[in-house]
C-alpha positions as MATLAB code, in Angstrom:
seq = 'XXXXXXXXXXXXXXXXXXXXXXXXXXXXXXXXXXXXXXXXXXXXXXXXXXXXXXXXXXXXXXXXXXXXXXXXXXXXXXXXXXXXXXXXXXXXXXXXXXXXXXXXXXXXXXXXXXXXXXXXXXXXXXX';
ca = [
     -37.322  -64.134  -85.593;
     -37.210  -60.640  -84.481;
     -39.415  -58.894  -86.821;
     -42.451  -61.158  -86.425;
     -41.640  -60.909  -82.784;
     -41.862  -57.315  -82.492;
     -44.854  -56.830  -84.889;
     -46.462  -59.395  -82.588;
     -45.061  -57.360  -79.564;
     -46.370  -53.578  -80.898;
     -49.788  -55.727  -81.665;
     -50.283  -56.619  -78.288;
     -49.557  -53.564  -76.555;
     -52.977  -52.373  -76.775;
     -52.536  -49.100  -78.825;
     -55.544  -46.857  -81.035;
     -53.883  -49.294  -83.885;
     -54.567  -52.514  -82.358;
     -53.810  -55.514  -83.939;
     -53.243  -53.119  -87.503;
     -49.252  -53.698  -87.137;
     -47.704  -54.568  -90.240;
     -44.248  -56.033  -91.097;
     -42.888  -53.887  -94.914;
     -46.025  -52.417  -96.323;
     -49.725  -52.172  -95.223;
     -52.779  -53.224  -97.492;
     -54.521  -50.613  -99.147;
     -57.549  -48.951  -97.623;
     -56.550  -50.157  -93.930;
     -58.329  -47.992  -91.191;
     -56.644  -45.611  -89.593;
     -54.297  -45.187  -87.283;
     -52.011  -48.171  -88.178;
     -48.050  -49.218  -87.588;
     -45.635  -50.523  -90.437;
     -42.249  -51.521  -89.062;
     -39.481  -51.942  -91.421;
     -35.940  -53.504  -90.956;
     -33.319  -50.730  -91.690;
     -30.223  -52.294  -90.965;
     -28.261  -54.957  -88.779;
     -25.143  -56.830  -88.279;
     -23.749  -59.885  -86.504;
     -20.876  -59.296  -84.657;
     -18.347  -62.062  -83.964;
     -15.521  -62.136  -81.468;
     -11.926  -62.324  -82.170;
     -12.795  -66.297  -81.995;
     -15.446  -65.885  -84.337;
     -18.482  -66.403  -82.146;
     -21.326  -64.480  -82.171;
     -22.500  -63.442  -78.631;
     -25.756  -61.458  -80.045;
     -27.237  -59.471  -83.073;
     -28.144  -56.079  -83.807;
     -31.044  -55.053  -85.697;
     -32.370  -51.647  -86.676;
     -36.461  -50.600  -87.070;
     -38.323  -47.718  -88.703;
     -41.412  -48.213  -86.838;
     -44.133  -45.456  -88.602;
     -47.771  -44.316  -86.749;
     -49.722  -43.718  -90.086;
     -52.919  -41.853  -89.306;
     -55.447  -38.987  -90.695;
     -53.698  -36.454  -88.210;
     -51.311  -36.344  -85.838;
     -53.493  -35.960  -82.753;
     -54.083  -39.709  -83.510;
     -50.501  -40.332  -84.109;
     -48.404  -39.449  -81.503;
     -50.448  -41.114  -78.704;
     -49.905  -44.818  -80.660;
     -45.881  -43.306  -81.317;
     -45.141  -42.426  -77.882;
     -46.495  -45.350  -76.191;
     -44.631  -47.286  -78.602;
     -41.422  -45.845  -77.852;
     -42.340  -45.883  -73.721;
     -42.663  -49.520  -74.217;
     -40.040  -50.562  -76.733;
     -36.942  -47.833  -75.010;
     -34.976  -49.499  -72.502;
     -36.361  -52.649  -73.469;
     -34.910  -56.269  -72.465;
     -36.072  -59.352  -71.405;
     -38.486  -62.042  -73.771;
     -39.745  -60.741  -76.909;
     -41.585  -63.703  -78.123;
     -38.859  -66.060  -79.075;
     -36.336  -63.598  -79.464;
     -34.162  -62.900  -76.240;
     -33.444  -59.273  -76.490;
     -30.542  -57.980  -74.864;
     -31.375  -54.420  -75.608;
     -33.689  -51.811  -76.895;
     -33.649  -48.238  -77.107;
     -34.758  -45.670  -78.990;
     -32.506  -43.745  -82.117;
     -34.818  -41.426  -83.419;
     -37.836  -40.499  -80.824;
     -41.275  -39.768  -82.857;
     -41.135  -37.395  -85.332;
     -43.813  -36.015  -87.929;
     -44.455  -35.978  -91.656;
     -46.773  -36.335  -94.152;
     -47.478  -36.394  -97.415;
     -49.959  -34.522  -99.886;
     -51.338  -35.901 -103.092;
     -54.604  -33.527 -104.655;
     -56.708  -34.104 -102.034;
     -55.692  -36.986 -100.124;
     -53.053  -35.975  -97.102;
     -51.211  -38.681  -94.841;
     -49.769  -38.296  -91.977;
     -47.154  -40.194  -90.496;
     -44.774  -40.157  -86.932;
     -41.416  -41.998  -87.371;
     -39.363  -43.301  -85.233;
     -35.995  -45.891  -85.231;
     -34.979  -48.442  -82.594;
     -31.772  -50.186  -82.515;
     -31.594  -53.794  -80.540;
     -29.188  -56.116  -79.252;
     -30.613  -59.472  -79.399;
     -30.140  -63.119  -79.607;
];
């Protein structure tokens, strides 16, 4: 399936989060920097015959770190690998990747403790 393929995929890419690449939410207390990817959308879409030739499948993938000097390196080489994408993905075939939203910052400030976060979105044709 595609999201265990891509967390797998962002994993492996040898980025200052490693192997922290998490599929919904991330544990508590998790060193920093880290990646959570999140499904935002999809569809199937079927020919006038009803078949479906591929699907497409939407990602927030988010570079959590204590700054954003640590962020964007992880974010950008994320989006240099994952834009323009095709070609084995595990065992997903994909057809097509690209890049909706390039890496953009926020964060978040609670008392004393401050995230910071780059987002990006990636839509892909696979099958």
């Amino acid at each position: 399936m595609i999201d265990q393929d891509l967390v797998a995929y962002l994993a492996g890419l040898g980025t200052a989060a490693a192997a922290r690449v998490y599929l919904g939410n991330a544990p508590q207390d998790k060193l920093k920097p880290f990646v959570v990817v999140r499904r935002t959308g999809g569809s199937v879409p079927k020919t006038l015959g009803g078949v479906s030739l591929f699907e497409r499948s939407e990602f927030s993938v988010n570079v959590i770190a204590d700054n954003y000097t640590d962020a964007y390196p992880t974010a950008n080489s994320i989006r240099d690998a994952l834009h323009g994408y095709t070609g084995a993905m595990g065992s997903t075939s994909i057809k097509s990747g690209r890049c909706t939203q390039f890496p953009t910052d926020q964060s978040e400030i609670d008392g004393d403790k401050v995230i910071r976060w780059v987002a990006s979105s990636f839509l892909f044709m696979h099958s």
